[in-house]
LUMPA-343332 format. One record per residue (C-alpha): residue number from 1; residue in one letter; x, y, z. Coordinates in pm, 1 decimal. Layout:
% residues N
+-----+----+----------+----------+----------+
|   i | aa |       px |       py |       pz |
+-----+----+----------+----------+----------+
| NUM |  a |        X |        Y |        Z |
...
+-----+----+----------+----------+----------+
% end
This chain:
% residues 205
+-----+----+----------+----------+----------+
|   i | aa |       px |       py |       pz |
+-----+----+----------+----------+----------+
|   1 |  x |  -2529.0 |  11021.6 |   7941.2 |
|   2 |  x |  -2526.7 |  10951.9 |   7576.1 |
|   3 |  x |  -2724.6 |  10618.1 |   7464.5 |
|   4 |  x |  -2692.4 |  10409.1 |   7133.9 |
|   5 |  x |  -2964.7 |  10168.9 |   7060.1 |
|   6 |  x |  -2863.0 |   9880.3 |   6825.4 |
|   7 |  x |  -3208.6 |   9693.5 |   6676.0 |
|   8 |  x |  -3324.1 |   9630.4 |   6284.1 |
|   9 |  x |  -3680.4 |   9747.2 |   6392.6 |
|  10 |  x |  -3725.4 |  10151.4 |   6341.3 |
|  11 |  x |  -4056.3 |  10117.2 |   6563.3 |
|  12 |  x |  -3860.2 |   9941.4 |   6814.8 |
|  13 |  x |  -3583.7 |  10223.3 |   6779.9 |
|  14 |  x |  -3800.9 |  10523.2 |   6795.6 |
|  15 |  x |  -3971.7 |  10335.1 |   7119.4 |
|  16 |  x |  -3665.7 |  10283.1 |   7303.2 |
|  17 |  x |  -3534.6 |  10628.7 |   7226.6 |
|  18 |  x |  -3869.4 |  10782.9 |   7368.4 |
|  19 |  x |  -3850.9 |  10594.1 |   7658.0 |
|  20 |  x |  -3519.5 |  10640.3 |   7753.1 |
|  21 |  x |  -3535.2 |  10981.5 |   7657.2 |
|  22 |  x |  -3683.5 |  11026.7 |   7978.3 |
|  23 |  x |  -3376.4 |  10987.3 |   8220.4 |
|  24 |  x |  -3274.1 |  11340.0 |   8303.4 |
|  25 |  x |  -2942.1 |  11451.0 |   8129.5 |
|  26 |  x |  -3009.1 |  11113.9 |   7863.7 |
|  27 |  x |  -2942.3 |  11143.8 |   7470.4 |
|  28 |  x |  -3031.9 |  10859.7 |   7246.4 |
|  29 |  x |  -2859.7 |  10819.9 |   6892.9 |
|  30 |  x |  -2976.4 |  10510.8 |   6702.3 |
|  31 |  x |  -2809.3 |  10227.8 |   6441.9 |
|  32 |  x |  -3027.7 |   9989.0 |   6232.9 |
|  33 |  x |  -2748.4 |   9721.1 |   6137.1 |
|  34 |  x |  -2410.3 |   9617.2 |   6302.5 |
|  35 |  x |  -2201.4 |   9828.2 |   6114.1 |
|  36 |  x |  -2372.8 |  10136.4 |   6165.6 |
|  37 |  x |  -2369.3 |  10009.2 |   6531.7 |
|  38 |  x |  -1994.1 |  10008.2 |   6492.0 |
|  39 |  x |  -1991.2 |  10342.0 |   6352.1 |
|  40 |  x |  -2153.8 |  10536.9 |   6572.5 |
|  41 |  x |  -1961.1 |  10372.7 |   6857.5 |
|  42 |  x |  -1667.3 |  10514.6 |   6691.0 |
|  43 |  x |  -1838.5 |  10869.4 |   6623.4 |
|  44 |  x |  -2064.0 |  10900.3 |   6907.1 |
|  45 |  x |  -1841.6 |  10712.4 |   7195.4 |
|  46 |  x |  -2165.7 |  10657.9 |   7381.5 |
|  47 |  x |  -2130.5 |  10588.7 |   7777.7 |
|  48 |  x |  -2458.4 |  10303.8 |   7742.8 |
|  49 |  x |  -2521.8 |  10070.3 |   7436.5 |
|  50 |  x |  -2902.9 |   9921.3 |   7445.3 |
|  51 |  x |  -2853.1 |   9571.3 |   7181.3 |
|  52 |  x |  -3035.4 |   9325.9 |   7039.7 |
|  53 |  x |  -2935.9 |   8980.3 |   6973.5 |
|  54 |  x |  -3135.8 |   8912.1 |   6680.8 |
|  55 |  x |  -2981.7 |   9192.6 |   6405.1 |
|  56 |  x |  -3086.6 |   9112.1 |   6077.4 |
|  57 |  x |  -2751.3 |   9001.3 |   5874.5 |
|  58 |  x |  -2545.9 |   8972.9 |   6197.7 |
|  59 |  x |  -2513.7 |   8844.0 |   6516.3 |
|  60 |  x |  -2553.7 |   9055.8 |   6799.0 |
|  61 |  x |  -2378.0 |   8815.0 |   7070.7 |
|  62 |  x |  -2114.5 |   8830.3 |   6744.6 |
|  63 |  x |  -2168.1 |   9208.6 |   6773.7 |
|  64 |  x |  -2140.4 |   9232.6 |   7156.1 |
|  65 |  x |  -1769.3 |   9131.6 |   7134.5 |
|  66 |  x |  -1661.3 |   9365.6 |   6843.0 |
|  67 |  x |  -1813.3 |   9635.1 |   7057.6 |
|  68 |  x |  -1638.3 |   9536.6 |   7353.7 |
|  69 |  x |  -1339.4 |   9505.4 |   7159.0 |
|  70 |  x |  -1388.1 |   9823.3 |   7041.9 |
|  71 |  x |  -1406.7 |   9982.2 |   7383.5 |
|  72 |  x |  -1380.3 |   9795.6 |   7671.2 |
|  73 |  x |  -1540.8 |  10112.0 |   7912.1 |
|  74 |  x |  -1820.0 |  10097.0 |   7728.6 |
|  75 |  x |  -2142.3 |   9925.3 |   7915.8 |
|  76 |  x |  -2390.7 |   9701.8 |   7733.2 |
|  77 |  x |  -2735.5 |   9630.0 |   7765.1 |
|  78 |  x |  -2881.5 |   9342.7 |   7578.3 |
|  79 |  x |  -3242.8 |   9392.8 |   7501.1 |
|  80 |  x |  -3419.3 |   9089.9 |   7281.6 |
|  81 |  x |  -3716.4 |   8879.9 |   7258.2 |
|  82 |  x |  -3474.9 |   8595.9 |   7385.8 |
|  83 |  x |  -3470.6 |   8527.9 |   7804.5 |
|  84 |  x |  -3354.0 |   8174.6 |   7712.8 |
|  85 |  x |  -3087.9 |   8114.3 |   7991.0 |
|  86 |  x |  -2818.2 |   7972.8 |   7738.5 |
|  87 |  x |  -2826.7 |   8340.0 |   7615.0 |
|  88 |  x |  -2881.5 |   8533.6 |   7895.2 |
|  89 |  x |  -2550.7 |   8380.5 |   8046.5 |
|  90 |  x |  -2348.6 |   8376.3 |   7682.3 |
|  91 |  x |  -2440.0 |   8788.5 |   7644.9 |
|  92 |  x |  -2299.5 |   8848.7 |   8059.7 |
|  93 |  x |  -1981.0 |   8609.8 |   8003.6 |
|  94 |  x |  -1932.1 |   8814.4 |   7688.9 |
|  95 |  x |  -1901.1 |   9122.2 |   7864.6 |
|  96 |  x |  -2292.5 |   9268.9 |   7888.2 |
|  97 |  x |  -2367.7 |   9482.9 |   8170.3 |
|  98 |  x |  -2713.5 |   9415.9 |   8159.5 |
|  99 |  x |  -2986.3 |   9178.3 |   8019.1 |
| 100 |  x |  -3383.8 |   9296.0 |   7915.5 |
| 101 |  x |  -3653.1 |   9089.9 |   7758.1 |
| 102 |  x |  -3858.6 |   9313.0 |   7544.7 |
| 103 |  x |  -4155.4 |   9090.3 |   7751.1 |
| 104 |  x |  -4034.0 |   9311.0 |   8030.1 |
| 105 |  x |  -4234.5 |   9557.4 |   8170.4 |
| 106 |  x |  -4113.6 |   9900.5 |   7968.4 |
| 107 |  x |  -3952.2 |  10037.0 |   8361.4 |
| 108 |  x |  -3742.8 |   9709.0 |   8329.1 |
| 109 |  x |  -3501.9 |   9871.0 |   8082.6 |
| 110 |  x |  -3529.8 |  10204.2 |   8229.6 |
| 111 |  x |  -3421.5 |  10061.2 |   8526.4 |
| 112 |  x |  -3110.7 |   9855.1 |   8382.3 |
| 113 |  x |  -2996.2 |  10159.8 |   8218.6 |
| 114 |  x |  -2960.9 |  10362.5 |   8499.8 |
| 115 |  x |  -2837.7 |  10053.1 |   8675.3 |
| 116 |  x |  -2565.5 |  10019.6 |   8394.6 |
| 117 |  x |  -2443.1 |  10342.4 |   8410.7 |
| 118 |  x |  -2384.2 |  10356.2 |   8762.6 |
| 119 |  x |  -2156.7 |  10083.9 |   8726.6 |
| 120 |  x |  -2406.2 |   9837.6 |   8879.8 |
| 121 |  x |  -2530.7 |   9486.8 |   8678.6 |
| 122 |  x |  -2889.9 |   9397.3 |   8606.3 |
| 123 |  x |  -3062.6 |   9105.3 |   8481.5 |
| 124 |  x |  -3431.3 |   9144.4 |   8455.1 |
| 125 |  x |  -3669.9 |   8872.9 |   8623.7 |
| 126 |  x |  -3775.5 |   8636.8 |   8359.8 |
| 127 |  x |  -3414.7 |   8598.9 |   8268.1 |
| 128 |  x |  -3267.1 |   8597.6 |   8639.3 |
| 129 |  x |  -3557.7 |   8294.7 |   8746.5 |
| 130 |  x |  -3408.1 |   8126.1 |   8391.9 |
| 131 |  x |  -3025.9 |   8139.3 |   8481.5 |
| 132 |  x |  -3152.7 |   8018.1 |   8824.5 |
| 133 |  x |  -3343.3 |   7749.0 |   8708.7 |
| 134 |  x |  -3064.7 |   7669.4 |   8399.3 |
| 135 |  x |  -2833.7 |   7624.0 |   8674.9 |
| 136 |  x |  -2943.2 |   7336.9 |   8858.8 |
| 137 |  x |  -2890.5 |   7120.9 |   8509.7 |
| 138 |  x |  -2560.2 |   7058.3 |   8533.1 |
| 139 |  x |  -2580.4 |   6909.2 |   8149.8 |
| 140 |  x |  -2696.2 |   7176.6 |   7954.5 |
| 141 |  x |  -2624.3 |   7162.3 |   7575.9 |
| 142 |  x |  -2619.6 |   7462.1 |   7496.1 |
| 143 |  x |  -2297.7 |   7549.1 |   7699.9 |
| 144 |  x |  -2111.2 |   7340.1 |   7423.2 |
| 145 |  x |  -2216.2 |   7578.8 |   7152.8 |
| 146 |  x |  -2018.3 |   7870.6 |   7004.4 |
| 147 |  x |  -2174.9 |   8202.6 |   6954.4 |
| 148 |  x |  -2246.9 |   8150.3 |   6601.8 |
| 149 |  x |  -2363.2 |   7832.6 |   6677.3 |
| 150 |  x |  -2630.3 |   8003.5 |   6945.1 |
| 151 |  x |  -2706.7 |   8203.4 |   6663.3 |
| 152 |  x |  -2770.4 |   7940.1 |   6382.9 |
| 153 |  x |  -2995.4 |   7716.7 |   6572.4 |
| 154 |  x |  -3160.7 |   8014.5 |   6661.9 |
| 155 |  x |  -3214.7 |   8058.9 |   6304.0 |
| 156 |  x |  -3297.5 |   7700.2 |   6220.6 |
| 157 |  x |  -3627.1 |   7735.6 |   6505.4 |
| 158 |  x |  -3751.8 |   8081.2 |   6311.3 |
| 159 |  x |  -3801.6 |   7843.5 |   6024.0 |
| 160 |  x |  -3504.2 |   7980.2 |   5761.8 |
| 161 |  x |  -3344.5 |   7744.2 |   5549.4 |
| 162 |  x |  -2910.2 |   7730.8 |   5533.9 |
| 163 |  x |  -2934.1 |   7959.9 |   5270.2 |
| 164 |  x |  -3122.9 |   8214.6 |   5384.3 |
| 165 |  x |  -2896.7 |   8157.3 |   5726.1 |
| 166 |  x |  -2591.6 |   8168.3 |   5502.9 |
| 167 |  x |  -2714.0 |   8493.9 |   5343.5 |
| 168 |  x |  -2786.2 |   8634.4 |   5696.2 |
| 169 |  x |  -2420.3 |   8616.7 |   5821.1 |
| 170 |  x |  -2276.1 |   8656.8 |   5431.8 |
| 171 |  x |  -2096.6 |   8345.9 |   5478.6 |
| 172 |  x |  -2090.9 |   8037.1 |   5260.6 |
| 173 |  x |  -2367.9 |   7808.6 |   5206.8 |
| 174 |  x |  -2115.8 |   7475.3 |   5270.0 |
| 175 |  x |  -2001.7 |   7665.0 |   5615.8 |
| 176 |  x |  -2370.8 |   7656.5 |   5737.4 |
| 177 |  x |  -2432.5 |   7300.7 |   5642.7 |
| 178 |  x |  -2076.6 |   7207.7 |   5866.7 |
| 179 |  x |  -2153.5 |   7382.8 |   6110.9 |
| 180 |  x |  -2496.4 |   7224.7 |   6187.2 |
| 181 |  x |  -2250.9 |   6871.5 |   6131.4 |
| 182 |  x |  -2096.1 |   6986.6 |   6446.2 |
| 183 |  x |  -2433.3 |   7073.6 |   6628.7 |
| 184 |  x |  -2609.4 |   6767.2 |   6588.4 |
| 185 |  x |  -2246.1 |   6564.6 |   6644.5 |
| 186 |  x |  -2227.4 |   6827.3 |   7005.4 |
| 187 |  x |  -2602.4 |   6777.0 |   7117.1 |
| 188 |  x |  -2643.3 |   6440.4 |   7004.7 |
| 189 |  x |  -2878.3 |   6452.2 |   6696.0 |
| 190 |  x |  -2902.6 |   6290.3 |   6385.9 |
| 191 |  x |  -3118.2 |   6530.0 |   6165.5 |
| 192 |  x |  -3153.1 |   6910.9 |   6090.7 |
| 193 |  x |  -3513.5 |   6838.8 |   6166.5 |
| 194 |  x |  -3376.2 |   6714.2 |   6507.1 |
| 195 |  x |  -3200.2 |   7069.8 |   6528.2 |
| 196 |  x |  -3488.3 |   7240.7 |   6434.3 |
| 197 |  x |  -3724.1 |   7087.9 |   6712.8 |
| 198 |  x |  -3447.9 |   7113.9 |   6947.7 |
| 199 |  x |  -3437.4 |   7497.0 |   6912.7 |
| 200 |  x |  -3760.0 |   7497.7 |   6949.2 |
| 201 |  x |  -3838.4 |   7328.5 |   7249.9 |
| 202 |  x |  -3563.7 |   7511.7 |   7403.5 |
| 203 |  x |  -3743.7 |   7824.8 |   7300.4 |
| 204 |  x |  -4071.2 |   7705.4 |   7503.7 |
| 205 |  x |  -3885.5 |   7577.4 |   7851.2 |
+-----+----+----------+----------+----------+
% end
């Protein structure tokens, strides 16, 4: 079973790969940034992606579809600091296989991997008891937003300014700015602080 493990952190890379390194008959190849992600998806054709959602100067729920576009057989785990349910059901409706926090306890992802590969889905605790609990609000906001709308609010709650966001995704500084227009006009704010605390209170529920 050949692994690729998609994340901007080398510690967090060479962690993974020791870990997963583990499962008998496993081999774990690595990509710092989307494109080499893409790459080695191309070179390697692994059987098991491991991917992060928060990929410095791309998306990774952006990411998740080009892979998946890429090769459809191929089975996705998403593994991020994020067990938010808005993304935790955004990553499985894009076509993830599986869903870790890095909060999890390290035989979490072991688990989803094997899981994954056996053609079975997994969704670790934290972020099963938040899609149960997300899905008794029959008005959540966040359903309304596209991926790199997810992704940009995100952003605004780490603190970065539209530039900095604009840099991120190598996109325009005016196509920022409209897009948060559309996400205040969609959850019903006024202000980019407004956004800003949003993101972040949705970050604490």
């Amino acid at each position: 079973m050949k692994i690729l493990v998609i994340d901007d952190h080398g510690i967090v890379r060479e962690g993974v790969r020791r870990l997963l390194g583990t499962i008998p008959g496993s081999e774990v190849v690595e990509a710092g940034t989307a494109q080499q992600g893409l790459s080695k998806l191309r070179s390697e054709s692994p059987d098991i992606i491991v991917l992060d959602i928060n990929l410095n100067g791309s998306s990774g729920l952006e990411l998740l579809q080009r892979l998946k576009n890429e090769n459809k057989t191929t089975r996705i785990v998403m593994f991020t600091m994020y067990s938010e349910a808005g993304y935790v059901s955004r990553a499985l409706r894009g076509g993830a296989s599986g869903y870790v926090s890095k909060s999890a306890p390290a035989d979490e992802l072991v688990t989803a991997v094997k899981r994954v590969a056996a053609g079975q889905r997994y969704v670790d605790r934290e972020a099963a008891n938040e899609l149960v609990f997300s899905a008794s609000n029959e008005e959540d906001p966040l359903q309304k937003l596209s991926n790199r709308e997810m992704e940009i609010l995100r952003l605004l709650g780490e603190g970065k300014s539209l530039l900095e966001i604009a840099n991120t995704f190598g996109i325009a500084y005016k196509t920022v700015a409209n897009s948060c227009s559309r996400l205040k006009e969609k959850l019903g704010l006024e202000r980019t602080t407004d956004l800003i605390r949003f993101s972040l209170q949705n970050r604490q529920a």
